[in-house]
ChimeraX commands (.cxc) that place a marker at each C-alpha (Angstrom):
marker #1 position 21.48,-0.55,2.94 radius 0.5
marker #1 position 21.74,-4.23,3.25 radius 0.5
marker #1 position 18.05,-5.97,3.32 radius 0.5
marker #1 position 17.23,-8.06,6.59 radius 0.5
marker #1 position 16.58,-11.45,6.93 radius 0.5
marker #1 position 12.26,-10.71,7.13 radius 0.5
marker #1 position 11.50,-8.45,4.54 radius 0.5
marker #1 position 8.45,-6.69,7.17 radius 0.5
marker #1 position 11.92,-5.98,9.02 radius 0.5
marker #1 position 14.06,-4.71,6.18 radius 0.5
marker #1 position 11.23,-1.93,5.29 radius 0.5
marker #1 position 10.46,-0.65,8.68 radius 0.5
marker #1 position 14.50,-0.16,8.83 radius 0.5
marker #1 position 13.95,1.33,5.52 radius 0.5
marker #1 position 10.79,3.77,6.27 radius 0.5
marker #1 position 11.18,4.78,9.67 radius 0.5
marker #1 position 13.35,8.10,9.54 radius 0.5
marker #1 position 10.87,8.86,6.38 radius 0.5
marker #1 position 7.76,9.33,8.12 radius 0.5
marker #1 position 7.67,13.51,8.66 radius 0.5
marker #1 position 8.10,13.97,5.24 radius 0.5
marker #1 position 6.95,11.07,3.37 radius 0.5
marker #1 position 3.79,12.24,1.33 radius 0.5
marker #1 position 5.46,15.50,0.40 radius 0.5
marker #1 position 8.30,13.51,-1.66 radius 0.5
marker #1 position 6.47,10.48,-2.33 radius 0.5
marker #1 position 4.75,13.25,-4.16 radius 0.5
marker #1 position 7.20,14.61,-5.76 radius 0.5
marker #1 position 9.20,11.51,-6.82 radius 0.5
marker #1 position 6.16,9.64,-8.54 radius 0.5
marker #1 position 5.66,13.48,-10.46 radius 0.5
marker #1 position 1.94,13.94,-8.88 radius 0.5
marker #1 position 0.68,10.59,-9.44 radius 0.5
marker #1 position 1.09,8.77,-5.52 radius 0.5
marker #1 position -2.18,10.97,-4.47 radius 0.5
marker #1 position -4.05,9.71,-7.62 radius 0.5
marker #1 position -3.25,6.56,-7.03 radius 0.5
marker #1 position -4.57,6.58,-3.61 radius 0.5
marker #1 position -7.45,8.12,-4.35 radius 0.5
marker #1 position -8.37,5.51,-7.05 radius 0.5
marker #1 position -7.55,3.07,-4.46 radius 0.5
marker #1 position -10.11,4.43,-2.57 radius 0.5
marker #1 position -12.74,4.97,-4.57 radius 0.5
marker #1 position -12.92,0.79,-5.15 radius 0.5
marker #1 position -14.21,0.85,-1.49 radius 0.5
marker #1 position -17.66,0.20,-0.55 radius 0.5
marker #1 position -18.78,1.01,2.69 radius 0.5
marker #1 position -21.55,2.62,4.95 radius 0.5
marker #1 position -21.25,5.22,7.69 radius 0.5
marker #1 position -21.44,2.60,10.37 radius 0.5
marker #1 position -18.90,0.05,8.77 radius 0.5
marker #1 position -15.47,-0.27,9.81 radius 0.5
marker #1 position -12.98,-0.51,7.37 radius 0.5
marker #1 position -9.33,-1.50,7.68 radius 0.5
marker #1 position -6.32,-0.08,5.82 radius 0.5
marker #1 position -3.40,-2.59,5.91 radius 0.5
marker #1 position 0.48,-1.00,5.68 radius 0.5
marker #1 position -1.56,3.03,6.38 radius 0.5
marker #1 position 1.70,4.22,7.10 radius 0.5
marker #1 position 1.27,7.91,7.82 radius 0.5
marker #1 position -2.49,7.84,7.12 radius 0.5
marker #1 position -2.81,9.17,3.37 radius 0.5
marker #1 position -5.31,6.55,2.31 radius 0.5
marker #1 position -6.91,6.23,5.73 radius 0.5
marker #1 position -7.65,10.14,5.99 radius 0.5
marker #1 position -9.05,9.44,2.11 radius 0.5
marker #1 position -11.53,6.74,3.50 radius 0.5
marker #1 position -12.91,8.59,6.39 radius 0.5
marker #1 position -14.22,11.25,4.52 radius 0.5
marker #1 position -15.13,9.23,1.18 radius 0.5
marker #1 position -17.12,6.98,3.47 radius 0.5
marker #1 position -17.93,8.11,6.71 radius 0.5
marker #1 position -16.91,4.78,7.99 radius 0.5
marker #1 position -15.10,3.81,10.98 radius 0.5
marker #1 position -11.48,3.28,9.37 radius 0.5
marker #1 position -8.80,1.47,11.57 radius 0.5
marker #1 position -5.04,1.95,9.78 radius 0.5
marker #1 position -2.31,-0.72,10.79 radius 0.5
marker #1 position 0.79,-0.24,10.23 radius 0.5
marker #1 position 3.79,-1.93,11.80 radius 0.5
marker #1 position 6.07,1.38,11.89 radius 0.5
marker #1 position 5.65,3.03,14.96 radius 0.5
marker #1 position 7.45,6.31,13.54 radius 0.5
marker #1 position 4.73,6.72,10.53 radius 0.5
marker #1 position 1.57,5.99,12.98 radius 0.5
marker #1 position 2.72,8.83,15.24 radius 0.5
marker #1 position 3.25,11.24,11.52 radius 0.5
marker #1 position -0.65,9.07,11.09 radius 0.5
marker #1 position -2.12,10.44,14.37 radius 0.5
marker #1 position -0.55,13.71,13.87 radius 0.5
marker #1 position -2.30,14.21,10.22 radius 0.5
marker #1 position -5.56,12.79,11.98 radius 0.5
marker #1 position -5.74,15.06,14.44 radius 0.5
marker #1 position -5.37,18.07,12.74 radius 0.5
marker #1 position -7.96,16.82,10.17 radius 0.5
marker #1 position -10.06,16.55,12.72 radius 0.5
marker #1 position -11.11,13.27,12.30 radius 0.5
marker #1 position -9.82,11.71,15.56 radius 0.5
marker #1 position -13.63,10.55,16.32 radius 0.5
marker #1 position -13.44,8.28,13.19 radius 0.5
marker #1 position -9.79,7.07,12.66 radius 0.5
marker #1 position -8.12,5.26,14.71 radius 0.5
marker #1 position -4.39,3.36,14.59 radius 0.5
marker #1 position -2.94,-0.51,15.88 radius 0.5
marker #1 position 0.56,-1.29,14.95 radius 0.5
marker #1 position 0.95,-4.57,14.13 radius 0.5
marker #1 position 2.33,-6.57,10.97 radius 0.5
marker #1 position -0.04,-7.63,8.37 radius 0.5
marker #1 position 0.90,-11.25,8.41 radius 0.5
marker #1 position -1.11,-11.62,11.82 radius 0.5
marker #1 position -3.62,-9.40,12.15 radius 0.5
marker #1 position -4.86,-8.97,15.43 radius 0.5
marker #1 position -8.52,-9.16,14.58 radius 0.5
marker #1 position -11.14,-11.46,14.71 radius 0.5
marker #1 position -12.64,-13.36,11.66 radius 0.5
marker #1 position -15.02,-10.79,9.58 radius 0.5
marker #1 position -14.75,-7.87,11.51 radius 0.5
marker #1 position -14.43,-5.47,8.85 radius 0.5
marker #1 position -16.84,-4.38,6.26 radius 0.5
marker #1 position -13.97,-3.99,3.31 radius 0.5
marker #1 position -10.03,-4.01,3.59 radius 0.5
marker #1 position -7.21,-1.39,1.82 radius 0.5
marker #1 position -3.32,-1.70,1.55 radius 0.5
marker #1 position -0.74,-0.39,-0.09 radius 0.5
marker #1 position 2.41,-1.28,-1.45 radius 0.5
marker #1 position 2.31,-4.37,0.84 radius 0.5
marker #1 position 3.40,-7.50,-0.95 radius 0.5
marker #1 position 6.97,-6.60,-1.73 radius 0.5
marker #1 position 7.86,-6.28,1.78 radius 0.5
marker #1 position 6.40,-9.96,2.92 radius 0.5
marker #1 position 7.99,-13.34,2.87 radius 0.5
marker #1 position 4.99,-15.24,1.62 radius 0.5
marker #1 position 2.31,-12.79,-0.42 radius 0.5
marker #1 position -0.38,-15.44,-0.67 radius 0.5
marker #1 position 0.02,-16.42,3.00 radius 0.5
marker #1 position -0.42,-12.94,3.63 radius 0.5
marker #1 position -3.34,-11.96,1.34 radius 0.5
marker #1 position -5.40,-15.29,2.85 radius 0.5
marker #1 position -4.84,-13.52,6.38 radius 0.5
marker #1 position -6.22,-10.25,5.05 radius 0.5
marker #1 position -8.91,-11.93,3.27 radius 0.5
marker #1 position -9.70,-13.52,6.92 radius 0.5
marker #1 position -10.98,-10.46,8.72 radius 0.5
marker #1 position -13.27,-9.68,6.16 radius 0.5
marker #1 position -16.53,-10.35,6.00 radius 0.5
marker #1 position -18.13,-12.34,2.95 radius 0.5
marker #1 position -19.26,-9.52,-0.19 radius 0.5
marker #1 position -16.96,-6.86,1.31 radius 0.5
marker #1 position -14.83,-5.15,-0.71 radius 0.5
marker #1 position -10.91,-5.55,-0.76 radius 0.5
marker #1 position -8.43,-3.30,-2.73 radius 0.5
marker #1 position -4.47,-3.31,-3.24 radius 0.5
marker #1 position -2.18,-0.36,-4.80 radius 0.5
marker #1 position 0.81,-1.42,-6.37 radius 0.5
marker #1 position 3.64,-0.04,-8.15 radius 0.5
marker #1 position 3.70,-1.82,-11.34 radius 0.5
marker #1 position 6.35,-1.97,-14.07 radius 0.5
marker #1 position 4.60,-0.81,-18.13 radius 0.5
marker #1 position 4.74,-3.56,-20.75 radius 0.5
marker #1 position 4.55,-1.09,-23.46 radius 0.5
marker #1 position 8.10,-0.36,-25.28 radius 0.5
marker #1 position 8.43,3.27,-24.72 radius 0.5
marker #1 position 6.89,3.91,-21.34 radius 0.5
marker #1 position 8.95,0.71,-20.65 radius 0.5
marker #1 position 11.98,2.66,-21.52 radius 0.5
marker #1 position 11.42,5.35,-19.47 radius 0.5
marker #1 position 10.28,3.63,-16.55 radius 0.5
marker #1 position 13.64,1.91,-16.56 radius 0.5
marker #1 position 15.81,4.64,-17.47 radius 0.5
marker #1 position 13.79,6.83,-13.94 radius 0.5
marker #1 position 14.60,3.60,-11.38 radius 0.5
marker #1 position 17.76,3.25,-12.69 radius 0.5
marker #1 position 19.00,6.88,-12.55 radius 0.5
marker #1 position 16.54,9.72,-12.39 radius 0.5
marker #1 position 15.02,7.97,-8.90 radius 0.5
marker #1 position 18.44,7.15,-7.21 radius 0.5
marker #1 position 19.52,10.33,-8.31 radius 0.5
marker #1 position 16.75,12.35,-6.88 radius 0.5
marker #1 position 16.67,10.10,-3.28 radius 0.5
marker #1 position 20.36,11.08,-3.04 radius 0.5
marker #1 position 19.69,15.07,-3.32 radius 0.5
marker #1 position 16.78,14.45,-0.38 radius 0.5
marker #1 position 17.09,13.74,3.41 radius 0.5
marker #1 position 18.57,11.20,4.75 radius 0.5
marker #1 position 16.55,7.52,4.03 radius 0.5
marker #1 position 15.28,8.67,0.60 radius 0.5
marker #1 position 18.77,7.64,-1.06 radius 0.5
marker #1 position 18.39,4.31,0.08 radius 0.5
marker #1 position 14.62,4.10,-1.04 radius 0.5
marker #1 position 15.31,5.60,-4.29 radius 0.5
marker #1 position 18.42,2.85,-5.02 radius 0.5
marker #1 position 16.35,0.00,-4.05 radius 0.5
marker #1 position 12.63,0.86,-5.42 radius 0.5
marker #1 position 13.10,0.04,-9.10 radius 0.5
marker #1 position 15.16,-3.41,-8.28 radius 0.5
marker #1 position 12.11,-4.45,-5.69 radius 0.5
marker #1 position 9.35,-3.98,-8.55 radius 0.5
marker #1 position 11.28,-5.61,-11.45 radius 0.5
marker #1 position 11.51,-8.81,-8.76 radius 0.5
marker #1 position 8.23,-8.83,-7.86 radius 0.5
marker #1 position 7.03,-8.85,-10.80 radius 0.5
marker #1 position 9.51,-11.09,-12.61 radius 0.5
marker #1 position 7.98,-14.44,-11.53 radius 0.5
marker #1 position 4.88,-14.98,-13.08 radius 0.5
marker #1 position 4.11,-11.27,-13.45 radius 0.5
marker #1 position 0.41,-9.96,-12.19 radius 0.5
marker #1 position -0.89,-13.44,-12.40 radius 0.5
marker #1 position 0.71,-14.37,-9.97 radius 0.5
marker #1 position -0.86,-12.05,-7.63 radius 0.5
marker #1 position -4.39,-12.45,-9.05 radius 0.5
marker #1 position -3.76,-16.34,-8.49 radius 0.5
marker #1 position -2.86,-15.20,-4.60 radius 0.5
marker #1 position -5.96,-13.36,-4.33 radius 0.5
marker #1 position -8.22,-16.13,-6.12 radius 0.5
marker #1 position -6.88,-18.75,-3.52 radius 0.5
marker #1 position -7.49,-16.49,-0.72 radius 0.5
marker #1 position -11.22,-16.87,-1.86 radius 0.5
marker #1 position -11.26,-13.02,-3.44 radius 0.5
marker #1 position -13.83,-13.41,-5.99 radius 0.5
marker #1 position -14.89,-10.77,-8.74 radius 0.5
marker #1 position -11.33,-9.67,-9.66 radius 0.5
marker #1 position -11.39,-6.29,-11.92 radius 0.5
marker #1 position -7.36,-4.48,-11.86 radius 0.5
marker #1 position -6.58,-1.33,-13.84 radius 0.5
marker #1 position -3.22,0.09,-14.37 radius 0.5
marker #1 position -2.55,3.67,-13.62 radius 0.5
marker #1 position -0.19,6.54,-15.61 radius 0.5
marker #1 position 0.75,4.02,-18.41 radius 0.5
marker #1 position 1.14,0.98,-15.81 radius 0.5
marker #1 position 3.42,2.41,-13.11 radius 0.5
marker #1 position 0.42,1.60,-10.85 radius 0.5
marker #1 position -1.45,-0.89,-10.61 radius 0.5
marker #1 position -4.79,-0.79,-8.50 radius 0.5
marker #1 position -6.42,-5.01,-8.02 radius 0.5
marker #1 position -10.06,-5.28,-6.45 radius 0.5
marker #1 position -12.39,-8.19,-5.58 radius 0.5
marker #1 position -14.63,-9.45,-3.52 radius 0.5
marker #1 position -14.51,-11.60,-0.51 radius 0.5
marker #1 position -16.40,-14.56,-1.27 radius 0.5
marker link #1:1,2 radius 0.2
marker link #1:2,3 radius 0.2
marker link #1:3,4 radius 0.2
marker link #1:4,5 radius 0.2
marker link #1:5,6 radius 0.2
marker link #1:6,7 radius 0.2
marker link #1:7,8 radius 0.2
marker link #1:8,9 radius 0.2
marker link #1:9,10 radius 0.2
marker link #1:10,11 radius 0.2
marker link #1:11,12 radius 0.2
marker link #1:12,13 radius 0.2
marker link #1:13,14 radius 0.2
marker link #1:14,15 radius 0.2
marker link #1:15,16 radius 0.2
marker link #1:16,17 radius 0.2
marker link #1:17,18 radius 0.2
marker link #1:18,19 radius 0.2
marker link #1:19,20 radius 0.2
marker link #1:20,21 radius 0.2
marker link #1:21,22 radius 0.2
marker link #1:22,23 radius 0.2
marker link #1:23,24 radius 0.2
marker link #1:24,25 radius 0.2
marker link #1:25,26 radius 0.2
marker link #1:26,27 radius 0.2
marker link #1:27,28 radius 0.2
marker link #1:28,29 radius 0.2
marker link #1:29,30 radius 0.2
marker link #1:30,31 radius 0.2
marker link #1:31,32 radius 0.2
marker link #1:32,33 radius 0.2
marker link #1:33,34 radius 0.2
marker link #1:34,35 radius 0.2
marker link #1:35,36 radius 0.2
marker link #1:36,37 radius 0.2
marker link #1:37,38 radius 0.2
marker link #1:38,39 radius 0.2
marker link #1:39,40 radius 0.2
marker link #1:40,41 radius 0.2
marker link #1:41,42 radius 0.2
marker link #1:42,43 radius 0.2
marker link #1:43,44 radius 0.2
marker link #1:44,45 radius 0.2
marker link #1:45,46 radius 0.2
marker link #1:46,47 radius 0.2
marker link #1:47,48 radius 0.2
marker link #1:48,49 radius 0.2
marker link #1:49,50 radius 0.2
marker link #1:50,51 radius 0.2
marker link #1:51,52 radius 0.2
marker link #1:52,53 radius 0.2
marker link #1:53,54 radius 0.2
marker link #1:54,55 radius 0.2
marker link #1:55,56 radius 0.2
marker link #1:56,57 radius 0.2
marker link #1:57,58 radius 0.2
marker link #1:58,59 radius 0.2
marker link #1:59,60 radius 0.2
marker link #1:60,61 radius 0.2
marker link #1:61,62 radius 0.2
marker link #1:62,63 radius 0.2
marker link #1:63,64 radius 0.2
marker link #1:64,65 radius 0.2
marker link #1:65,66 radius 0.2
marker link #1:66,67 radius 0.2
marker link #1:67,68 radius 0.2
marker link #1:68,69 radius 0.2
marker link #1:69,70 radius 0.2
marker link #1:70,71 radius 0.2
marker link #1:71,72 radius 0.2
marker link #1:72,73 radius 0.2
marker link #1:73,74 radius 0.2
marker link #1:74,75 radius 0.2
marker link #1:75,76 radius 0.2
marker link #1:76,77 radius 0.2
marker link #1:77,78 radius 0.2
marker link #1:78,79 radius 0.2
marker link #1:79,80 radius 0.2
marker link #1:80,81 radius 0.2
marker link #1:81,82 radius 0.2
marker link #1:82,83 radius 0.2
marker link #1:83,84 radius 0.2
marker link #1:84,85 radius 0.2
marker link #1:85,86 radius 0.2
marker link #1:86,87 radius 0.2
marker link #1:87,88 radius 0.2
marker link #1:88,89 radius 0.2
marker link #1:89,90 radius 0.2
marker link #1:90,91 radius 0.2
marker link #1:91,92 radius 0.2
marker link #1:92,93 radius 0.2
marker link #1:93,94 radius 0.2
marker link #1:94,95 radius 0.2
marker link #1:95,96 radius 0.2
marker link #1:96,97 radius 0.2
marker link #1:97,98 radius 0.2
marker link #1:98,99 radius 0.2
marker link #1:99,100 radius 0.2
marker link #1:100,101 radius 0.2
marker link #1:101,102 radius 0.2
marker link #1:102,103 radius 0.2
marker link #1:103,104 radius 0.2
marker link #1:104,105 radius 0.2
marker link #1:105,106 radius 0.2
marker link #1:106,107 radius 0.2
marker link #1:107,108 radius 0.2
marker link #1:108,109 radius 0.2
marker link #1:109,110 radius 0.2
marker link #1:110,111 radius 0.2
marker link #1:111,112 radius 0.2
marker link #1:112,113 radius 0.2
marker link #1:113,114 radius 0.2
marker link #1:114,115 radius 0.2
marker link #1:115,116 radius 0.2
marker link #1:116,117 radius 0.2
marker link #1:117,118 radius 0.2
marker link #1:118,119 radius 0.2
marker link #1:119,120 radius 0.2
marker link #1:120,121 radius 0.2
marker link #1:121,122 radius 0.2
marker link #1:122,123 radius 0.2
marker link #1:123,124 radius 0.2
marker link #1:124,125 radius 0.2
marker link #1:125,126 radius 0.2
marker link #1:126,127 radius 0.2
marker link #1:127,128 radius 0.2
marker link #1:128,129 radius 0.2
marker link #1:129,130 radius 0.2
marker link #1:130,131 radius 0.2
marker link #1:131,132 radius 0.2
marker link #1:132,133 radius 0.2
marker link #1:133,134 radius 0.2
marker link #1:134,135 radius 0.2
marker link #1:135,136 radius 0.2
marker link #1:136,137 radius 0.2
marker link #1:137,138 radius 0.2
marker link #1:138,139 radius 0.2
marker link #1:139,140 radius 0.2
marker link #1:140,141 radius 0.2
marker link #1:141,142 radius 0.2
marker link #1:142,143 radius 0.2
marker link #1:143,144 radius 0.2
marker link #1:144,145 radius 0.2
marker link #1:145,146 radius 0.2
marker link #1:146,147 radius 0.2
marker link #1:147,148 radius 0.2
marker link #1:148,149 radius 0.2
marker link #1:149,150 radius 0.2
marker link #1:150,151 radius 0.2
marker link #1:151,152 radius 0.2
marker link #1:152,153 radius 0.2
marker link #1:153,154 radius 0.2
marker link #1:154,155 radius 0.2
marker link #1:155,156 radius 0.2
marker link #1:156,157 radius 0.2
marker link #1:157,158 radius 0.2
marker link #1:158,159 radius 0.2
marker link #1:159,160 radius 0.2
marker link #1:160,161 radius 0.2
marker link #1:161,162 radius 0.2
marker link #1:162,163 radius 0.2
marker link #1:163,164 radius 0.2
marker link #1:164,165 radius 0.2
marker link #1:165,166 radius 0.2
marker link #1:166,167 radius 0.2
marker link #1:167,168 radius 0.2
marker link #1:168,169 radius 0.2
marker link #1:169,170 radius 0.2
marker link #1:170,171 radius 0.2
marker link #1:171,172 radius 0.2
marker link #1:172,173 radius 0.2
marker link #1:173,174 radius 0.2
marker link #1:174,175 radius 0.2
marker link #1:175,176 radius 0.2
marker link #1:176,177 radius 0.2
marker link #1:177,178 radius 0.2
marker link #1:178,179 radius 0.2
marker link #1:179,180 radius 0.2
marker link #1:180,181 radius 0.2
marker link #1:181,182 radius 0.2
marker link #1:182,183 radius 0.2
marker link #1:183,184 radius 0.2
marker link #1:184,185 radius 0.2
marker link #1:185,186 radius 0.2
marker link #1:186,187 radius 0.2
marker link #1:187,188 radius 0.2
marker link #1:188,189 radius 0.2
marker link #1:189,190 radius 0.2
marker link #1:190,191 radius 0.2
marker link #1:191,192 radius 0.2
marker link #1:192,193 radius 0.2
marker link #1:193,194 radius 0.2
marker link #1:194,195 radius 0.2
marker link #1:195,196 radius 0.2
marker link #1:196,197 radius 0.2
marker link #1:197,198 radius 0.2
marker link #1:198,199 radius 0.2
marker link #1:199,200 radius 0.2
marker link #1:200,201 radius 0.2
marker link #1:201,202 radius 0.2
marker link #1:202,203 radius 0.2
marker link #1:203,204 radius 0.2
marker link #1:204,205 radius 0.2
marker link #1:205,206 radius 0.2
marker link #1:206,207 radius 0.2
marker link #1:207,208 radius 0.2
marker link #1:208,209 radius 0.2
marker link #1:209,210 radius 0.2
marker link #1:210,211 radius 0.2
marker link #1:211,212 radius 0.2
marker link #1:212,213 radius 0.2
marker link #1:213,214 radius 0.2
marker link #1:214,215 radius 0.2
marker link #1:215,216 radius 0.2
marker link #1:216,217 radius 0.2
marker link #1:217,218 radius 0.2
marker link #1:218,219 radius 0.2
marker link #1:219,220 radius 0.2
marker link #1:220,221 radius 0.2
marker link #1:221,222 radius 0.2
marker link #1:222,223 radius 0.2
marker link #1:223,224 radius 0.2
marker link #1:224,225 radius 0.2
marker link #1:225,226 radius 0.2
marker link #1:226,227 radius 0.2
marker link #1:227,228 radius 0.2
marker link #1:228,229 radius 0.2
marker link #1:229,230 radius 0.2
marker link #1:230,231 radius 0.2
marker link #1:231,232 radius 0.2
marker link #1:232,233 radius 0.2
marker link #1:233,234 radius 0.2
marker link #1:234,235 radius 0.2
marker link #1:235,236 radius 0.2
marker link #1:236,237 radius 0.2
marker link #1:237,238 radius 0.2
marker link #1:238,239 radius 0.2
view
């Protein structure tokens, strides 16, 4: 699969046709650890039953779901993949949670929101699919309000030697191998996953994003890597 010109428009080519089955095999292809990871995620959100919160990049509502019943906030997921909000509402609905979670599609480069309208902010595995990643974290620091809460899960790469080696030796063949034994769409996620981390983080590494965060006036950074640093989960606080 050959990436667009806009990488928003090279991933939603790239996750659309995933969207029925998506949590089953992201599952399965990070060996149990996607759900922890979102439930970390989650748990570095503060907010009260009247808040709202918004999760950026929700895609078919895993870490949204999470939030609403953490929290017992209002939680708005965007997501700019029509297919995965309709998998979103689905998974909503039958959690019965359609009073408390709601959906926009719209790209996370422009929200359309208003200055501070949220009481804390989510996303996940947002950055490598964005032209500009501090342009884009300054916009999602925007329509939060100042002390709230903001939180990011990443995939990240382990700088240990041995988890190192088998991180590299799984994007290189077990992950290709096991997209191209699922449905149609994983093949092309599982050739093109472990190339997209290595450049994201080959430039400057995590500073880099902790510098994006800093200048987008996210104060109080704390980060923890997850299952030997094939995670990574950043929070801070809106200043």
């Amino acid at each position: 699969m050959k990436e667009a010109a806009q990488p928003n428009e090279f991933a939603r080519a790239l996750f659309a046709p995933l969207g029925p089955a998506y949590d089953r095999y992201a599952s399965l292809l990070s060996f149990g650890q996607d759900p922890r990871w979102r439930r970390y995620l989650v748990s570095r959100i503060e907010a009260r039953p009247n808040d709202s919160v918004l999760d950026v990049a929700t895609g078919t509502g895993a870490v949204a779901i999470e939030l609403a019943r953490t929290t017992k906030a209002h939680i708005v997921g965007l997501d700019q993949s029509a297919q995965m909000l309709a998998v979103a509402r689905e998974r909503v609905t039958r959690a019965g949670l359609g009073d408390r979670v709601e959906f926009v599609e719209g790209c996370a480069e422009t929200l359309p929101f208003a200055d501070a309208s949220f009481a804390a902010l989510s996303f996940t595995y947002l950055l490598r699919y964005v032209a500009d990643p501090a342009a884009t974290v300054r916009e999602l620091a925007r329509v939060v309000r100042p002390g709230g809460v903001i939180a990011s899960l990443e995939f990240g790469v382990p700088l240990r030697p041995l988890p190192r080696a088998a991180w590299e030796l799984y994007v290189r063949v077990g992950l290709p191998a096991a997209g191209a034994l699922l449905s149609d769409g994983w093949d092309d996620v599982g050739r093109f996953l472990g190339p997209s981390i290595r450049e994201f983080y080959a430039e400057g590494g995590l500073e880099r994003i902790l510098d994006c965060w800093l200048a987008a006036g996210i104060g109080e950074l704390r980060y923890r890597r997850l299952s030997l640093g094939g995670a990574i989960v950043i929070w801070g606080r809106r200043r």
